[in-house]
N, C-alpha and C positions, 0 to 999 in steps of 0.2 A: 567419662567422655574424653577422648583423645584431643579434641577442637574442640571452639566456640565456633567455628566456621562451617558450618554444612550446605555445601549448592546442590543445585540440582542444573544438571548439564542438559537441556535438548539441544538434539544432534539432527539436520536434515529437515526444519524447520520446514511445514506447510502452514497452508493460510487456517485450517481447521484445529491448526494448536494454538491460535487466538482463544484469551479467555484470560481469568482470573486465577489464580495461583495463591494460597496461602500456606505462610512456614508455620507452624507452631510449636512452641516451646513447654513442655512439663517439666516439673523440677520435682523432684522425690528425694526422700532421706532414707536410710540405709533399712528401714523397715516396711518400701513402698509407700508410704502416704504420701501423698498429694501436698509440697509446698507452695506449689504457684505455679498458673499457668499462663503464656501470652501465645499471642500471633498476628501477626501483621499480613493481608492480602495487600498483591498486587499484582496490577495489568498488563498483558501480553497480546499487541496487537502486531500482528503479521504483514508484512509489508506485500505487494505485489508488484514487481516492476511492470510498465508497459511493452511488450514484444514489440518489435518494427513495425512499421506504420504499413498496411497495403494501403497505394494510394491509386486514383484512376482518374481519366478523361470522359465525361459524359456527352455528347453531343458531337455537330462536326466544328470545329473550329476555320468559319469563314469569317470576313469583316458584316458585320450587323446582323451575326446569331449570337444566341447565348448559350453556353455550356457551362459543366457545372465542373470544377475539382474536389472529387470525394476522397477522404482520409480517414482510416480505421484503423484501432487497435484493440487488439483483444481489452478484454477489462482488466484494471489495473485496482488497484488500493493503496492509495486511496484515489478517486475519480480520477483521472489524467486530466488535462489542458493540452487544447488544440491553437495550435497555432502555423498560419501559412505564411510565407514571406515570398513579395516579387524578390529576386538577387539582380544586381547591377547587370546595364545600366543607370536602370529607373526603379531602386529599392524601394519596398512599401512594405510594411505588417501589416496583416490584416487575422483580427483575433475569431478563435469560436465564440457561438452561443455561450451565454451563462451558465449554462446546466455543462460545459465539457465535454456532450455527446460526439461532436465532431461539426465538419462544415460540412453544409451542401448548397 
């Protein structure tokens, strides 16, 4: 054997090459038998970023109606977090639902 080092390269990484992955090792002597064998797994979870936000105005924006500001984004991995902010003058956060679904 030329290395002790042998990888395995994936290239172009999708979300459905998430999974478990094990190397294993056999060891033999010059007549094929079997000296020892090992292997170690390990986990390969895919990331998925969140694409841009569509965001919109639900309602008519007069003084004493109510409308709503809706915000999406495709599914991400792991969940996203929502979050809207007034911007100055009068700066406020104001965060999503627990669950990260989005606000409405």
């Amino acid at each position: 054997m030329p290395s002790r080092n042998v990888s395995l390269r994936l290239e172009g990484l999708q979300e459905k090459d998430s999974g478990s992955y094990r190397c294993s090792v056999n060891v033999q002597d010059n007549q094929g038998k079997s000296k020892g064998h090992s292997s170690k797994t390990l986990e390969l979870k895919v990331l998925v970023p969140p694409a841009p936000p569509s965001c919109r105005l639900l309602g008519v924006p007069h003084v004493g109606t109510n409308v709503t500001l809706s915000c999406q984004s495709p599914r991400s991995k792991p969940a996203a977090e929502y979050q809207w902010e007034r911007l100055p003058p009068s700066p406020q956060i104001f965060f999503a639902p627990a669950l990260g679904e989005g606000i409405s």
